[in-house]
C-alpha positions as CSV (number, residue, x, y, z in Angstrom):
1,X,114.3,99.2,82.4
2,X,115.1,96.4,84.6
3,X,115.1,95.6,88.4
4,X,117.6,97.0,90.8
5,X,118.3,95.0,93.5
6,X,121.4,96.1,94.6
7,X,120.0,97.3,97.6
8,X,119.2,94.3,99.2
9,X,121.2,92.0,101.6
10,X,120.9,88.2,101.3
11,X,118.0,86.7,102.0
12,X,116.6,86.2,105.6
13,X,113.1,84.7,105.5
14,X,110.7,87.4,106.3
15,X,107.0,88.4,105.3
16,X,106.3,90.2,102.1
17,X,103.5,92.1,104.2
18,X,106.0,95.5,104.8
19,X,106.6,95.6,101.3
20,X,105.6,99.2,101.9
21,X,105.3,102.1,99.6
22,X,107.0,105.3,100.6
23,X,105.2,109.0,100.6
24,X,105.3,110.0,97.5
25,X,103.3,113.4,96.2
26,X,100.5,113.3,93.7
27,X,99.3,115.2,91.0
28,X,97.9,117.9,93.3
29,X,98.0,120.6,90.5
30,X,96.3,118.2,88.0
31,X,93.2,117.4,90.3
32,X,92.8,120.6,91.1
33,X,92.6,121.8,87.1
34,X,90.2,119.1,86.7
35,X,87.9,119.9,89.2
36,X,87.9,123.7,88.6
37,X,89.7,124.1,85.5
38,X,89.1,123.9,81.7
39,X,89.3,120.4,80.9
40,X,89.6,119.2,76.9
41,X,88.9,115.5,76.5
42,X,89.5,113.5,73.1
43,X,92.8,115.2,72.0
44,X,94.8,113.1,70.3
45,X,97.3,115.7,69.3
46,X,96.3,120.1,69.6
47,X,93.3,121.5,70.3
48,X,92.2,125.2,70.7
49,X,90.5,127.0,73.4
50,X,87.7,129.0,72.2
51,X,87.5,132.2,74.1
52,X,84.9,134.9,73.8
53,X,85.4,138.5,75.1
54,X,82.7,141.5,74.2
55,X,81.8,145.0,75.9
56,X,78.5,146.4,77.2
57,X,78.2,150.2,76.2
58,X,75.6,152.0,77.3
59,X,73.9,154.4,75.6
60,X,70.9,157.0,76.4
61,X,67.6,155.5,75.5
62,X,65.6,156.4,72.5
63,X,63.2,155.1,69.9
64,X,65.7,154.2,67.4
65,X,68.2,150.8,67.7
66,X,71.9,151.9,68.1
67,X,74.0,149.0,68.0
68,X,77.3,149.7,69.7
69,X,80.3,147.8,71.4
70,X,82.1,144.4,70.0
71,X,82.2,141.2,70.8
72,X,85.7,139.1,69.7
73,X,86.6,135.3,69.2
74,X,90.1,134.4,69.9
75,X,91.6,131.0,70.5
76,X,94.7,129.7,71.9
77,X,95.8,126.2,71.3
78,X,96.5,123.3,74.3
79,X,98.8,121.0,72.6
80,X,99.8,117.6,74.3
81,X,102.5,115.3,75.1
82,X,102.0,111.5,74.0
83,X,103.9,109.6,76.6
84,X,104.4,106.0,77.6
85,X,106.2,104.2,80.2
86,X,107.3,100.9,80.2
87,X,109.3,98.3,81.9
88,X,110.1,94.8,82.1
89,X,110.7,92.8,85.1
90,X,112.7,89.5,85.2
91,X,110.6,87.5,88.0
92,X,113.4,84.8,88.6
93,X,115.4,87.9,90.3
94,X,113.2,87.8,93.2
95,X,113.9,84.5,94.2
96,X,117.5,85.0,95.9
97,X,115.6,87.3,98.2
98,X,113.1,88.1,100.5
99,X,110.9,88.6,97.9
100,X,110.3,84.7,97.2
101,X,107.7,85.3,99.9
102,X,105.6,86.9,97.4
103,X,106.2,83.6,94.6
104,X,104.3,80.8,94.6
105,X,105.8,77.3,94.5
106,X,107.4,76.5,91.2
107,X,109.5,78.2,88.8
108,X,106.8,79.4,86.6
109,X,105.5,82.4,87.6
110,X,102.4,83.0,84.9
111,X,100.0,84.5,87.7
112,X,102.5,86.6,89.3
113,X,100.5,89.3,88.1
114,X,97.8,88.7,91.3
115,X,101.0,88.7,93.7
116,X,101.1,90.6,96.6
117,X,104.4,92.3,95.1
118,X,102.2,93.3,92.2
119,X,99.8,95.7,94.6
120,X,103.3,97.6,96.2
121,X,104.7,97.7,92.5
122,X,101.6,99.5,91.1
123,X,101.0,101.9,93.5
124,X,104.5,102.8,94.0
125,X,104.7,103.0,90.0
126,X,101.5,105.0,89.9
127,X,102.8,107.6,92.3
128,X,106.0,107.9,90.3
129,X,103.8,109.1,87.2
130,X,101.7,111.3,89.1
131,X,104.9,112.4,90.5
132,X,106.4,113.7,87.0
133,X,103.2,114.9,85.7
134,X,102.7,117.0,89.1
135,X,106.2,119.0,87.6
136,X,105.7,118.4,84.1
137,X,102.5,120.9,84.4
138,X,104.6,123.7,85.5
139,X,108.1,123.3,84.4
140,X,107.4,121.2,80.7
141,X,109.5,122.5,78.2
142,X,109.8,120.6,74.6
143,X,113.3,121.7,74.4
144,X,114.5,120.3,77.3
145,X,117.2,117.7,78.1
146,X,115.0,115.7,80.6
147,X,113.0,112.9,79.5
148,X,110.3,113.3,81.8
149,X,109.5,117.4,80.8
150,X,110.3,117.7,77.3
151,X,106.8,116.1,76.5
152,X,104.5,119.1,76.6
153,X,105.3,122.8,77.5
154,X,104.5,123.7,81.2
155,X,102.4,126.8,82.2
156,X,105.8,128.5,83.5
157,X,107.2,128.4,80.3
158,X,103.6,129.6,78.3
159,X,102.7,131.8,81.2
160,X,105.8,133.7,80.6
161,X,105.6,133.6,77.0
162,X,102.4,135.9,77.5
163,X,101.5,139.3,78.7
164,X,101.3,137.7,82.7
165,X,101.6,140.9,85.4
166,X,105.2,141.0,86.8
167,X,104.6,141.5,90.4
168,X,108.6,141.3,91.4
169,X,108.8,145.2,90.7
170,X,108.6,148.4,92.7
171,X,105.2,148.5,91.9
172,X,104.1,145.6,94.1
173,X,107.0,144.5,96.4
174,X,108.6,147.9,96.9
175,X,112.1,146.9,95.3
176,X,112.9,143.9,93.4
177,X,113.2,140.8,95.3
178,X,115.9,138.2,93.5
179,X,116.0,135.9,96.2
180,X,112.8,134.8,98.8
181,X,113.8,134.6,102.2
182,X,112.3,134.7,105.7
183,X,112.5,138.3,106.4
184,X,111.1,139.0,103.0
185,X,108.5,136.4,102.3
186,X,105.8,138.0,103.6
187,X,106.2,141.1,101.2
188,X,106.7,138.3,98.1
189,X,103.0,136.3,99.1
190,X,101.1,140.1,99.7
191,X,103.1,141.4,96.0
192,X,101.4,139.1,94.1
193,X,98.2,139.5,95.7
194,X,98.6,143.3,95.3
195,X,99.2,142.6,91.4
196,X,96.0,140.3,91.4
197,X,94.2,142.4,88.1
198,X,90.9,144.2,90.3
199,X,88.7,143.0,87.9
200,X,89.7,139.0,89.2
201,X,89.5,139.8,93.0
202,X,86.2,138.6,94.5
203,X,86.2,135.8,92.2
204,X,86.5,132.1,94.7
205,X,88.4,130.2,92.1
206,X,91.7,133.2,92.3
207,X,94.7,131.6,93.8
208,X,98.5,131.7,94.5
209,X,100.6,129.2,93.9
210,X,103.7,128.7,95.0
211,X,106.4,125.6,95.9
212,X,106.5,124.0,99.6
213,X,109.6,125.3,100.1
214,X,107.9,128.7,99.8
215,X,104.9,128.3,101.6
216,X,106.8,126.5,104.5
217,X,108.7,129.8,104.4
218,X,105.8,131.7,104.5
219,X,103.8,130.0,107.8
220,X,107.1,130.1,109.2
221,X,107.2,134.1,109.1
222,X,103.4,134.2,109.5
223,X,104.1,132.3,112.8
224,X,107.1,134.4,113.9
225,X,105.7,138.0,113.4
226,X,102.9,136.9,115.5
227,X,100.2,137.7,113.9
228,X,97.8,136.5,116.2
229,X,94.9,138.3,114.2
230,X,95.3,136.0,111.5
231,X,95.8,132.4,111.6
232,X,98.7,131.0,109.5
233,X,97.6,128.0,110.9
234,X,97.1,125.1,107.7
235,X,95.1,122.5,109.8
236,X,94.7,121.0,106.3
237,X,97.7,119.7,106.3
238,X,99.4,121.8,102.9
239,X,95.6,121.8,101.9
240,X,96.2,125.8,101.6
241,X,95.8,128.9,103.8
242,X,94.2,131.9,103.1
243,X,96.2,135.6,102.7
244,X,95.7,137.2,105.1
245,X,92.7,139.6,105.1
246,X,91.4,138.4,101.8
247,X,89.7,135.7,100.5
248,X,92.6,134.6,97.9
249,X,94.2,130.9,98.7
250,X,97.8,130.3,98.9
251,X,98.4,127.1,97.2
252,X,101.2,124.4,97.5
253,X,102.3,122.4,94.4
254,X,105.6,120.6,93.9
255,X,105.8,121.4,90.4
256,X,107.2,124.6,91.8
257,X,110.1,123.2,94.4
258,X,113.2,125.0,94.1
259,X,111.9,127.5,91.5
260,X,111.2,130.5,93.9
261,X,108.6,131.7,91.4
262,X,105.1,132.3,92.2
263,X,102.1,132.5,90.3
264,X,98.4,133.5,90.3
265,X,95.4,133.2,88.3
266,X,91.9,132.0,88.8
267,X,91.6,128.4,88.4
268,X,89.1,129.0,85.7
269,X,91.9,130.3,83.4
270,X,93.6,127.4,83.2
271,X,93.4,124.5,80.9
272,X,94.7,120.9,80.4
273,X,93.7,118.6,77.6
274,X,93.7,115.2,77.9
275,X,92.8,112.2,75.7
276,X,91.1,110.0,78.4
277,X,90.6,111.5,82.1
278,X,92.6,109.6,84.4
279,X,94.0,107.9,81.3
280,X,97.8,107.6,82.9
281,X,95.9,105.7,85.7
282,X,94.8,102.7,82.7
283,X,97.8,100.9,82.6
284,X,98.9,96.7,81.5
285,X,100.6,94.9,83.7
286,X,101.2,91.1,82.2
287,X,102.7,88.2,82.4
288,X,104.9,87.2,78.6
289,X,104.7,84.1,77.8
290,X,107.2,84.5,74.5
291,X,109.3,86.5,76.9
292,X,109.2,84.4,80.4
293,X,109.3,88.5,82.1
294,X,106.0,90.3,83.4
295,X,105.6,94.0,81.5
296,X,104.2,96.9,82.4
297,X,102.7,99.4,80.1
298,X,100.4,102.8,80.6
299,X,100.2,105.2,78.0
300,X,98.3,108.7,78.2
301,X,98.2,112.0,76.8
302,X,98.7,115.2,78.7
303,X,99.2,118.9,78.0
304,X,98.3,122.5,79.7
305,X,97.6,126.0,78.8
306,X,96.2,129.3,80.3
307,X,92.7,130.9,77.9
308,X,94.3,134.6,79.3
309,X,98.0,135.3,79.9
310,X,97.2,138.8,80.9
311,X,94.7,137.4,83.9
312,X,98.0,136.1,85.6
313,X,100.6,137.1,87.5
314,X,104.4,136.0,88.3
315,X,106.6,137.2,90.6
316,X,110.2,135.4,89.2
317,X,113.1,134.9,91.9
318,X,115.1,132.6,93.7
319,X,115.2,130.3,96.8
């Protein structure tokens, strides 16, 4: 709630220029739902996804009309988080060290606002929320301790709570698999393929997803069996690799780190409802006068959901 400049030796004059922002991941998961995905705009609180399923049974032909088969309407309901962020910064801090370079003359500092400092402070702070939303999509859960997934429930959580196809079983991987490792990551990646329902394989939008940690694993072993028939080769840069001898991508997304659980669906299944798009991107930055501090604000409204739990997959483990 405040600055933290413990970090920082006394001041040496020095150019705000390498004020520099560090790496920090984005939403990956989030842009991908948007551009493939189900997306609800306008909710303010719940909303339903309407789904339709119906047959096609065919019948002999004859002069008479014989209606057959059924057509269903089901729902399920997307309901989201209302969140906020907020924090106020004390602007006389700065001035003990190196950061004055980023101050104009004077010790008022009502345009601070158009500082230099300002453009590292909102990307940096930007990248933190995209950050939290990234795991927040997968590992939400309203009845957790942390402050930053107890907003909305997460498609592990609602995933699981379905009828998803468990793909860590004799079935698919030969024996159950409680921990992913090198010599058995291969045979975690081609069980959940395997476990893919038929009726979803063909479809472009079907994908794996998995943590880095996993799929770093997986090129790894790719690499080291020497597969040179197939290229475990991500010139993408994480951007995704193929399985191999399908069309089905293997997706990175750090809302799965350290979870050792994969998942599958098509991208088409999945759902996130939003009041705004790219509303957690709108924020206020201003100076107070009443308060002599500057304050930032962004508020936004997220949640996620899947139309059909029994189109996915999950294969539950260890790392």
């Amino acid at each position: 709630m405040a600055l933290d400049l413990s970090a920082l030796g006394a001041y040496t004059r020095q150019s705000i220029q390498p004020l520099l922002t560090s790496a920090i991941f984005g939403s990956k998961m989030q842009e991908m739902i948007m551009r493939s995905g189900i997306v609800l705009t306008g909710v303010k609180s719940a909303e339903s996804i309407p789904i339709i399923d119906t047959d096609a049974v065919f019948l002999a032909q004859s002069c008479s009309f014989d209606p057959s088969g059924t057509t269903s309407l089901t729902q399920r309901t997307v309901t989201v988080g209302k969140i906020k962020v907020e924090e106020k910064l004390c602007i006389n801090d700065l001035e003990a060290y190196f950061t004055q370079e980023a101050l104009r003359a004077g010790s008022t500092y009502e345009d601070f606002t158009s500082s230099q400092f300002e453009t590292a402070y909102l990307n940096r702070k930007n990248e933190r929320i995209a950050n939290q939303l990234e795991t927040a999509i997968w590992q939400g859960d309203t009845s957790s301790s942390s402050l930053n997934l107890k907003r909305f429930d997460g498609l592990i959580k609602l995933i699981d709570a379905g009828s998803p196809i468990d793909a860590n079983t004799s079935t698919y991987a030969g024996s159950t698999i409680s921990q992913i490792t090198s010599s058995n990551v291969l045979t975690v990646v081609k069980a959940v393929k395997n476990a893919i329902p038929a009726a979803l394989k063909g479809m472009k939008d079907v994908t794996i997803f998995c943590g880095y940690d996993v799929y770093d694993m997986y090129v790894d072993a790719g690499v080291a069996a020497n597969y040179f028939h197939y290229d475990f080769n991500d010139k993408s840069n994480y951007g995704g690799l193929m399985v191999p001898g399908t069309g089905i991508r293997l997706e990175a997304t750090h809302g799965l780190n350290g979870t050792g659980d994969l998942y599958a669906t098509r991208l088409g299944n999945v759902c996130m409802a939003v009041d705004a798009e790219g509303e957690e991107r709108d924020y206020r930055f201003w100076y107070s006068q009443d308060n002599d501090d500057v304050r930032f604000r962004a508020k936004f409204k997220a949640g996620v959901n899947v139309a059909f739990t029994n189109e996915c997959v999950k294969f539950k483990s260890t790392i």
